[in-house]
C-alpha positions in Angstrom: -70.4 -150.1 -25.6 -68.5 -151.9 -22.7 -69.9 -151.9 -19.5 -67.4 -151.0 -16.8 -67.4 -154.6 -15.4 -65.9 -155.8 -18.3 -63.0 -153.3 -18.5 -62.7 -154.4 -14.6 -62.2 -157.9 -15.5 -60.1 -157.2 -18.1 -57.6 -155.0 -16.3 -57.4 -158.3 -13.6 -56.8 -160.3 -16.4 -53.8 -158.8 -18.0 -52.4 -157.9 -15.0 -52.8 -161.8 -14.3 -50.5 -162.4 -17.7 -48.4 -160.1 -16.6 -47.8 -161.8 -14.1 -46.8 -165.2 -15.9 -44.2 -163.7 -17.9 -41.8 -164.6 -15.3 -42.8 -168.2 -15.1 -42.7 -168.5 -18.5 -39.6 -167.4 -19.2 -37.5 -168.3 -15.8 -36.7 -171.9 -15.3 -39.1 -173.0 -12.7 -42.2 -173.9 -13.4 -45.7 -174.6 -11.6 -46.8 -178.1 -11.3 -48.6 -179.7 -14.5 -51.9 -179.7 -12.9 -51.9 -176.4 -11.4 -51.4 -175.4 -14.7 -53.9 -177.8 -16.0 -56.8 -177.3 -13.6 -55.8 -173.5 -14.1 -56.1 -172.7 -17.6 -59.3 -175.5 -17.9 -61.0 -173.4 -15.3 -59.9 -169.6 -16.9 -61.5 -171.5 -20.2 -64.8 -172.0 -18.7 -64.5 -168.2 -17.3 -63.8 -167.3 -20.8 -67.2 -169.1 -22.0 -69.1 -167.8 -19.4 -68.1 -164.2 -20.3 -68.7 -164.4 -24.0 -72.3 -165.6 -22.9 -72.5 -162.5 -20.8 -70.9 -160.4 -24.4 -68.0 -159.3 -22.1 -66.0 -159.4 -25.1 -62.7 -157.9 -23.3 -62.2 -159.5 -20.2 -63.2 -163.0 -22.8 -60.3 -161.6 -24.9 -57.9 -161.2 -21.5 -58.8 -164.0 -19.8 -58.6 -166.3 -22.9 -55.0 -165.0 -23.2 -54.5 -166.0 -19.8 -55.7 -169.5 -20.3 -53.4 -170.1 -23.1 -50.4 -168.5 -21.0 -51.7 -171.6 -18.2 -51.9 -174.2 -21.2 -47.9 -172.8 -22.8 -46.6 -173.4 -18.6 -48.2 -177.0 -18.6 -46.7 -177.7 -21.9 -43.5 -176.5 -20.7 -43.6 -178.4 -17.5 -44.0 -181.5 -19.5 -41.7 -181.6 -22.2 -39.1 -180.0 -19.6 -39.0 -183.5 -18.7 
């Protein structure tokens, strides 16, 4: 059983991916470390809500860490 805070999060969270398919696919991308700083911090959020057994929004926002971590990777070897 889900509580409805975690479907909440979760529906935040993959409309945040969502929302990185454009930067992702497009040319321009965000700065390294507004990616970095980004996906560290939506890794910690992803901790804290596996503590909490908010195993959806974990799942989302995990996702959405990893899109952060494939922009910074991106940004670099764009270079």
């Amino acid at each position: 059983m889900h509580t409805w805070q975690d479907i909440v999060l979760a529906i935040g969270a993959v409309i945040f991916c969502l929302a990185l398919i454009p930067s992702i696919t497009g040319e321009d991308k965000p700065a390294v470390w507004t990616s970095v700083l980004t996906g560290s911090v939506l890794a910690v959020f992803t901790a804290v809500y596996v503590s909490l057994s908010l195993w959806y929004a974990a799942l989302t926002t995990g996702l959405s860490a990893v899109l952060w971590a494939v922009l910074a990777f991106q940004k670099v070897s764009k270079k």
